[in-house]
C-alpha positions, -999 to 999 in steps of 0.1 A, spaced: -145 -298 279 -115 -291 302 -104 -315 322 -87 -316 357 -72 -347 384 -78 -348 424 -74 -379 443 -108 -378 458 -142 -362 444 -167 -358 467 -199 -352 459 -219 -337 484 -210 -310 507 -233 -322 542 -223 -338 570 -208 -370 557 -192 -355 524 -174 -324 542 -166 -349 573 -147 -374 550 -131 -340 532 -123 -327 562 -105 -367 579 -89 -368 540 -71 -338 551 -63 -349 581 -40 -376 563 -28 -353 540 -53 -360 511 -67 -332 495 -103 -336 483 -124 -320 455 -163 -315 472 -190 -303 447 -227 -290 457 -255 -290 433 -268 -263 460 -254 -230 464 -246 -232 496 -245 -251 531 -275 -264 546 -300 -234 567 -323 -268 582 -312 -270 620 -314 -305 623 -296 -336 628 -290 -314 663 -261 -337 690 -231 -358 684 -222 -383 709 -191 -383 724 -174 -414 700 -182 -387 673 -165 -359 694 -132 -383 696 -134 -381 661 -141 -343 656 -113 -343 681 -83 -358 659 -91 -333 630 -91 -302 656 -125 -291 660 -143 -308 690 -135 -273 706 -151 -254 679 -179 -274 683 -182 -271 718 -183 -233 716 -211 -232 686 -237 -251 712 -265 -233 722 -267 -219 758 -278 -243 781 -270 -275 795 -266 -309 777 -301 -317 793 -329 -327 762 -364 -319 768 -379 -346 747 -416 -351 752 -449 -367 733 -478 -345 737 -507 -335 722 -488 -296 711 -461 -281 725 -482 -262 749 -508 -288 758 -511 -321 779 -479 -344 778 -487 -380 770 -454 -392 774 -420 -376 793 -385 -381 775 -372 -354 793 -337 -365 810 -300 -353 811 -273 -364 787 -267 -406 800 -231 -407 814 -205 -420 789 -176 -407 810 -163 -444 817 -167 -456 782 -155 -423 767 -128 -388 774 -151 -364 752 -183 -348 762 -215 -345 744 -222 -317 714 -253 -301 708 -244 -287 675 -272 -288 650 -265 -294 610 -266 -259 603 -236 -249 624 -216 -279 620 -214 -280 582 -198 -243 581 -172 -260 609 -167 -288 586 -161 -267 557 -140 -244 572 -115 -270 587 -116 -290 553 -108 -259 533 -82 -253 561 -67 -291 551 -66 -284 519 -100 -293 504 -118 -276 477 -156 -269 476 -172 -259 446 -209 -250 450 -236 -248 421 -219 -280 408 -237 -309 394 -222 -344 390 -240 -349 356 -226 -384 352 -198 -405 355 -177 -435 343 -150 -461 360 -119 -465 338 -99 -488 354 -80 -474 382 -103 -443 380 -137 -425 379 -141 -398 353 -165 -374 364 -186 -347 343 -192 -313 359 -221 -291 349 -215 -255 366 -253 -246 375 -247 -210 369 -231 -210 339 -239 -242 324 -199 -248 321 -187 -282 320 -156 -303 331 -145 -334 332 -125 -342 366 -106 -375 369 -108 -389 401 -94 -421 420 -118 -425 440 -153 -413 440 -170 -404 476 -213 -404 471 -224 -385 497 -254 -368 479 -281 -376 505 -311 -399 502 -322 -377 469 -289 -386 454 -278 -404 420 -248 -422 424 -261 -448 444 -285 -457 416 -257 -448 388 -230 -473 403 -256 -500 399 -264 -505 438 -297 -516 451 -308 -510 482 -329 -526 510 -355 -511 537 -389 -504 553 -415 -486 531 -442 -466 539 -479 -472 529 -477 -440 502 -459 -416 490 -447 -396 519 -442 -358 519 -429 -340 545 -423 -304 550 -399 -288 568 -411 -252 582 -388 -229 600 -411 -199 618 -407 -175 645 -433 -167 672 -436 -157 705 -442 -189 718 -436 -196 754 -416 -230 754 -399 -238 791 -371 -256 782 -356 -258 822 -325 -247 812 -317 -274 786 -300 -261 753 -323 -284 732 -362 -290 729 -379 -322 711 -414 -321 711 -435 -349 690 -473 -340 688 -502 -363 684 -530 -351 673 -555 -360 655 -559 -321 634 -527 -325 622 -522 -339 587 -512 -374 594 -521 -368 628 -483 -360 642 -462 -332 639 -423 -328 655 -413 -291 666 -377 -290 677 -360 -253 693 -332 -243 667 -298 -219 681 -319 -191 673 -343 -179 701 -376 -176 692 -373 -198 659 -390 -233 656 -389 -259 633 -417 -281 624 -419 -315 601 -451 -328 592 -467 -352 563 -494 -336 540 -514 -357 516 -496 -362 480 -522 -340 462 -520 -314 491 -501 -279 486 -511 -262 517 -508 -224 509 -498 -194 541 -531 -200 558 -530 -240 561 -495 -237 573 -504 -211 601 -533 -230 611 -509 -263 615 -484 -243 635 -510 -234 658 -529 -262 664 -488 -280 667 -481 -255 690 -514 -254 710 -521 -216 707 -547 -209 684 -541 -169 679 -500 -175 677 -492 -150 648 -462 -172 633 -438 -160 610 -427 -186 584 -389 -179 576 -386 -213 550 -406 -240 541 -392 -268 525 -401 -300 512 -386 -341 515 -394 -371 499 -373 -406 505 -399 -415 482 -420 -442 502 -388 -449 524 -388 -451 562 -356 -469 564 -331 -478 530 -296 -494 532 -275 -498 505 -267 -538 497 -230 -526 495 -215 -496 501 -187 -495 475 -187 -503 435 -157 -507 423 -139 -472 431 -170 -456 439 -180 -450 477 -212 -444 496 -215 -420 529 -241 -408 550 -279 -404 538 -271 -422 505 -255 -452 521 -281 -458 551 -311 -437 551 -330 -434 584 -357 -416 606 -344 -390 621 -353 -407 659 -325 -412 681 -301 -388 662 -278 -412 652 -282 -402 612 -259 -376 616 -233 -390 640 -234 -417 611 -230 -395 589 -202 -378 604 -185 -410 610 -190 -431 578 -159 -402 570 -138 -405 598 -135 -442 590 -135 -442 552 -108 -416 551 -77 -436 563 -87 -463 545 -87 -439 512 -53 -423 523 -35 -453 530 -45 -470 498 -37 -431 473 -4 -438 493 7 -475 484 5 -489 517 -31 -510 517 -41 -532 491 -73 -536 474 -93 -547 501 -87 -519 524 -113 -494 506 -139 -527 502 -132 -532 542 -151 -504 551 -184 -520 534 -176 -551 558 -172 -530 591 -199 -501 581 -229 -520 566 -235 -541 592 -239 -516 621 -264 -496 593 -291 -520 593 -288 -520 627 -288 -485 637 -317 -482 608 -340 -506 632 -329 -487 659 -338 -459 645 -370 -472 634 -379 -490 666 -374 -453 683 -398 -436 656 -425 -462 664 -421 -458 705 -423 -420 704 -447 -410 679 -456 -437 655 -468 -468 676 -497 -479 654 -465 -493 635 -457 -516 661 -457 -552 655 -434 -582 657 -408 -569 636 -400 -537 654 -367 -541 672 -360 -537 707 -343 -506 719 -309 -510 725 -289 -494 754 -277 -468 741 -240 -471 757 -240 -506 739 -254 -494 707 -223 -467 702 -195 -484 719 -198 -518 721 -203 -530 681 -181 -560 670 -172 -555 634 -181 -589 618 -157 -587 595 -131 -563 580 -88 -548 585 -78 -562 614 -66 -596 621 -97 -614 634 -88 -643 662 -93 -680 660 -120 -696 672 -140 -659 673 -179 -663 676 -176 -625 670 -212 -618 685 -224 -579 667 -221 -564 699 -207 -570 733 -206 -551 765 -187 -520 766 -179 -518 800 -165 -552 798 -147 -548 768 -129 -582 750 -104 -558 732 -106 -586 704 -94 -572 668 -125 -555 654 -139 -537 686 -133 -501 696 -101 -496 717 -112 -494 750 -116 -457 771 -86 -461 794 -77 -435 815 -39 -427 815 -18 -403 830 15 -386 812 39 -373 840 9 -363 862 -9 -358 836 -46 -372 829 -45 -386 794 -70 -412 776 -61 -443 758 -86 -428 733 -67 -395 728 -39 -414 717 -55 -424 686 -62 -406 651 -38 -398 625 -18 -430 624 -18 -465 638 -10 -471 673 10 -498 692 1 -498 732 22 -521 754 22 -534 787 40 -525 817 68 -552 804 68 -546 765 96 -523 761 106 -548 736 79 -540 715 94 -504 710 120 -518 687 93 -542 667 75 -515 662 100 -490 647 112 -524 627 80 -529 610 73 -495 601 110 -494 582 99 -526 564 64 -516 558 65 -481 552 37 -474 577 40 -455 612 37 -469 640 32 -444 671 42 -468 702 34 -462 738 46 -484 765 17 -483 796 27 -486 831 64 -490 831 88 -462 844 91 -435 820 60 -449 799 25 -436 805 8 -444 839 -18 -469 844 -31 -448 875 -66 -477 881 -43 -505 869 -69 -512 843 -50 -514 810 -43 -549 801 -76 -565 813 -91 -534 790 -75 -544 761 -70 -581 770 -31 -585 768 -6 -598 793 22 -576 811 47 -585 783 17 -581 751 5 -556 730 -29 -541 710 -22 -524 676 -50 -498 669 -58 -485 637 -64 -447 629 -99 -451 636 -92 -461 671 -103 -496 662 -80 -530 672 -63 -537 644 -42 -568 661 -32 -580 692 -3 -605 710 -13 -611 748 24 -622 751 55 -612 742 67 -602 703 82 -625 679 101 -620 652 84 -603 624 46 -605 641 40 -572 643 51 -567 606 29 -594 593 2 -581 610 6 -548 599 5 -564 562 -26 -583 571 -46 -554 580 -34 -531 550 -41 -556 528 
């Protein structure tokens, strides 16, 4: 069997494993990605990234190129309840994209899964990656500092062993690592098996959509198996997609599935064309968190770390971004400079927002076409600007402050700027220049200064010669630094004139001194977070 060495194996090529490929790359990592299928994903779904997950697309070079792949349209969403697409409305979701522009520089995407995996995989290939479809990850073993990986080429039935560092599970909510590193898991379960099928058709169907790029229709009606259906537009006019949950013993054949189109869609002679059909089952899951999302130097990412509905579309910004904060945290540690808690960190930051965005997720499910689910235990739904900007990591690599009650989430347009919270949206200006706080962050850590920290330029460059670790510094609102045009920066970020905030890659604060720098600080803090 031969055998091969990469730093990283990632198994999965979707949306988490070809995002943490792709933010790998970005720090100079290059990743091995294998797919048991031979190809990338033909579902349009898990459709819209919010703009924290544009930031992010954004560092690696391709919020632009996912900007361009959006459907025509504005960024409005026609969501609705109804009893078909065509038929009576029970309930009206349909609003524009909320606001973020004061909590956030990037806009909104409307890519769905289809098109964003091929940009993923482009630009990881691009960074160095490898993808190697019709690949199975047969089995594996940890040996010491390393997973050792067999490889079972589907095609040809040709195996290899590949020694890894660190393995990345990102094999989706069917996957096998999850249950093969010995994790369990914890969630809501449904009554019975569920079964739901995915069918992609094309009709002549006369769907207004006002102009919006996007349309989210969930049906209720009793004629439907189950009694609900969702239909969602795809980039291609003139093609639908429709979920719906048969009966376990049911295998509904071309007849039943044109009759559930139609009574879905509200036309009863619509002469549908079914282009796929395919199936899904979490296997009695609704909602399933891993209890940890690392074993030893095995990872979890996306649907096999947190599986969710698919309500609120926050599974794939997850998904996305369960990547672009894993991959520094890989890079630093394949590089020497973080200890062994860095990799375990991103359990302590990730998990936690997980189970909530899982209830979220669930709580949105219910509301919209499930409410015969409600009772006591269904969460209330969050504000959304709070729910994707303003979480606290409990714990995790930064230097947490005394005395820190450390609520989950706080307000983002009050932001604390305490160590564990996003760096606030700040907006900047660079010789006339508009520039973001946020677009300052990405491919290394990030020291930003008050008006009267100059000092902190030379700390800065002294710590990164002792540590071995770059430090990009910015000095904000002095002459010659960057402008602070609504004089908003150091209440922002909670530092005095003469203080600073240390951000991490992931644009989260690492560290922070509201006065001025003393010997060797910076340095120590730089050690704590690594460590």
């Amino acid at each position: 069997m031969p055998g091969e060495s990469v730093p990283v194996l990632v198994a999965g090529a979707g949306l988490a494993g070809l995002s943490t490929a792709m933010f790998l790359g970005v720090h100079g990592v290059p990743a091995l990605v294998v797919e048991r299928h031979t190809g990338l994903s033909t579902q349009p779904k898990a459709r819209g990234q919010m703009p924290h997950t544009m930031e992010a697309l954004a560092t690696a070079g391709v919020a632009g190129r996912f900007l361009a792949a959006a459907p025509p349209g504005t960024d409005e969403s026609i969501i609705v309840i109804a009893e078909s697409v065509t038929g009576r409305v029970l309930h009206d979701f349909v609003q524009a994209a909320p606001d973020m522009s004061a909590l956030s520089p990037a806009p909104m995407g409307m890519v769905s899964q289809e098109r964003a995996e091929r940009i993923l995989a482009e630009r990881a290939v691009e960074l160095g990656a490898e993808i190697r479809f019709s690949t199975v990850l047969e089995s594996f073993r940890q040996d010491g500092d390393s997973v050792v990986a067999s490889l079972v080429d589907r095609a040809t039935g040709r195996r290899r062993t590949v020694t890894a560092r660190y393995l990345v599970g990102a094999d989706g909510h069917k996957g096998t690592i999850r249950d093969a590193a010995g994790i369990a898991a914890h969630g809501r379960t449904s009554s019975g098996p569920m079964r739901t099928m995915f069918l992609q058709f094309e009709a002549d169907l006369d769907v207004t959509l006002k102009g919006a790029a996007f349309g989210l229709f969930y049906i209720q009606n009793p004629a439907l198996p189950g009694g609900s259906a969702t239909v969602v537009t795809t980039d291609h006019p003139g093609r639908y997609v429709l979920s719906c949950v048969f009966d376990p013993g049911e295998e509904p054949g071309p007849d039943r599935l044109t009759e559930v189109i139609r009574i879905a869609c509200g036309v009863p002679g619509l002469d549908p064309r079914v282009v796929d059909a395919a199936w899904s089952s979490p296997g009695g899951h609704v909602t399933r968190v891993a209890d940890t999302f690392r074993s030893g130097r095995v990872v979890l990412a996306g649907d096999a770390a947190h599986l969710m509905p698919p309500t609120g579309g926050q599974g794939g910004n997850a998904a996305v971004l369960d990547g672009y904060h894993l991959a520094w945290r890989l890079a630093y540690t394949l590089a020497g400079l973080g200890g062994p808690g860095l990799v375990a960190s991103y359990d302590a930051e990730r998990r936690p927002y997980a189970d909530v965005l899982a209830e979220q997720q669930y709580a949105n499910m219910v509301q919209r076409h499930a409410p015969h689910l409600r009772d006591e235990s269904v969460a209330e739904i969050m504000d959304p600007a709070v729910g994707l900007f303003g979480y606290v990591c409990p714990s995790g690599a930064f230097a947490a402050e005394p005395d820190d009650g450390r609520p989950l989430f706080e307000n983002p347009a009050s932001p604390s700027g305490r160590p564990g919270t996003r760096a606030p949206h700040v907006r900047l200006d660079r010789e006339g220049v508009p520039v973001s706080s946020r677009d300052l962050f990405g491919t290394a850590f990030t020291l930003l200064a008050g008006p009267a920290g100059e000092p902190w330029e030379k700390a800065a460059a002294e710590a990164a010669r002792r540590t071995g670790v770059t430090v990009g510094t910015h000095v904000v609102g002095a002459a010659g630094g960057l402008g602070d045009p609504e004089g908003r920066f150091t209440a922002a970020y909670g530092i005095t004139a003469e203080g600073a905030s240390l951000v991490r890659p992931d644009g989260v604060v690492a560290w922070r001194s509201r006065g001025p720098a003393a010997p060797g600080e910076l340095e120590a803090a730089l050690r704590t977070v690594l460590a």
